[in-house]
N, C-alpha and C positions, 0 to 999 in steps of 0.2 A: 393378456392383450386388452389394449384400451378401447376396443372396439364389444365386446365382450357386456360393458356399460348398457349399453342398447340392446342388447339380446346375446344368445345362443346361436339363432338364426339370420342376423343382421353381420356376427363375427365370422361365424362358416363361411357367410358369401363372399366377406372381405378376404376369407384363407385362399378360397377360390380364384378370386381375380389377382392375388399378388402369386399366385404359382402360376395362373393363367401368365402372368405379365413374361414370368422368368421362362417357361416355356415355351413362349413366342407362340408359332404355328405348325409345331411338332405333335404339340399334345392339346387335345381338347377337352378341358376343363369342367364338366357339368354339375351343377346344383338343384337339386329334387328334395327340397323339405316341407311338407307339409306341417303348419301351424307356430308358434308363436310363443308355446309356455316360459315361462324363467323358472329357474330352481336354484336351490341354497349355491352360494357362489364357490364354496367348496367343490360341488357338481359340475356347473359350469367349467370352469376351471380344466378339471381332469377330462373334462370331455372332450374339451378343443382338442388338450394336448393329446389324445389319443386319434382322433380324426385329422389331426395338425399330421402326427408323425406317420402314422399311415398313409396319408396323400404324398408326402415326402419322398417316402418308401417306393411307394409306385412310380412315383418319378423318376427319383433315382434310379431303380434298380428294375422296375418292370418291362422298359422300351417299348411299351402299347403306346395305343394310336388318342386311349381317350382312360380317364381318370371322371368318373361319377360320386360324385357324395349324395347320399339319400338318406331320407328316411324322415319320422315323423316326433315331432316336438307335443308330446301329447302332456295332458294335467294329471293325468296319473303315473306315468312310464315314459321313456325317450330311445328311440330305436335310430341307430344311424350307423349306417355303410357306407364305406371307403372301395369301391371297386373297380378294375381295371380290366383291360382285355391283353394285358403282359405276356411273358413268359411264362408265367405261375410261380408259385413255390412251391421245394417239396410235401408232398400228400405227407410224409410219414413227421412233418413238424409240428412239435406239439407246442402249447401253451406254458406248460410248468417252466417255472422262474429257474431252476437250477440247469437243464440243459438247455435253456435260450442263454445262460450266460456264458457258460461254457461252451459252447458253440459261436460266443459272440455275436451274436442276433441280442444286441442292446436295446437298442428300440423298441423289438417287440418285447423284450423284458419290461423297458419300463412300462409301456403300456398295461402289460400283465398286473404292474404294480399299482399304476394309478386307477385301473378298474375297482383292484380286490380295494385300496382305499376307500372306495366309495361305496361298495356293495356292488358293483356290475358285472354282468356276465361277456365278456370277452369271447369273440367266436374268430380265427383265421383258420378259412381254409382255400386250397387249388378250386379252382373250377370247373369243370367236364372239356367246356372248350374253349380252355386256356386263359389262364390272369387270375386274377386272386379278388378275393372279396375279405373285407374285414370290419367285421360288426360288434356296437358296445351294445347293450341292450342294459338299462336302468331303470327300476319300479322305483317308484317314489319314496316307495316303505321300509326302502333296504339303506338307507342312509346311515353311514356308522360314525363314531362320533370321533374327531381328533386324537391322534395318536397323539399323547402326553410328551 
């Protein structure tokens, strides 16, 4: 995304307000980032698309009332959550790429893919009282380098 250019966090907001737009006044939309860092555009990159397809996902398929993206753009690590107050997803879904494909839960496969690209830790789970949260968590240190 060309917005992307400008930041991490300048791009989120723009994710925000163009799902905002498509949601009219069904779903509300919220943005909670604290700070500003950039990192290798590689990073960048797979992070939208992970926060990108998780807001999606809630949208889609959550039917809650509000969709929060959060978290913190720090110079060492970048923490950021996708979460909703939906239906939930099943407790018993796991992460591993083989039965998200095989179950056709694409999306959260690829996300699965573009974290382990990068070195991140990918966390989806339900939540006690209802809706899902979906968090990348990235150390600056874990950077891997192109796959060939």
């Amino acid at each position: 995304p060309v917005m992307l250019d400008y930041g991490l966090a300048v791009a989120l907001e723009q994710l925000a307000d163009d799902l905002a737009d498509r949601a009219g006044s069904n779903v509300d939309l919220r943005v909670n980032i604290e700070g500003e860092a950039r990192y290798a555009t590689l990073v960048e990159q797979h992070v939208y698309r992970i926060v990108q397809q998780a807001a999606e996902n809630a949208l889609k398929h959550a039917r809650g009332s509000w969709i929060e993206i959060s978290g913190t753009l720090g110079s060492e690590a970048l923490s950021l959550w996708v979460t909703d107050n939906g239906v939930g997803i099943p407790s018993e879904l796991t992460t591993a790429l083989g039965p998200l494909v095989a179950q056709h839960h694409f999306g959260l496969a690829g996300m699965v893919e573009r974290a382990t690209l990068i070195g991140a830790a990918l966390q989806v789970r339900a939540l006690p009282q209802g809706g899902t949260t979906v968090g990348v968590h990235w150390p600056k240190d874990s950077v891997r380098p192109p796959l060939a």
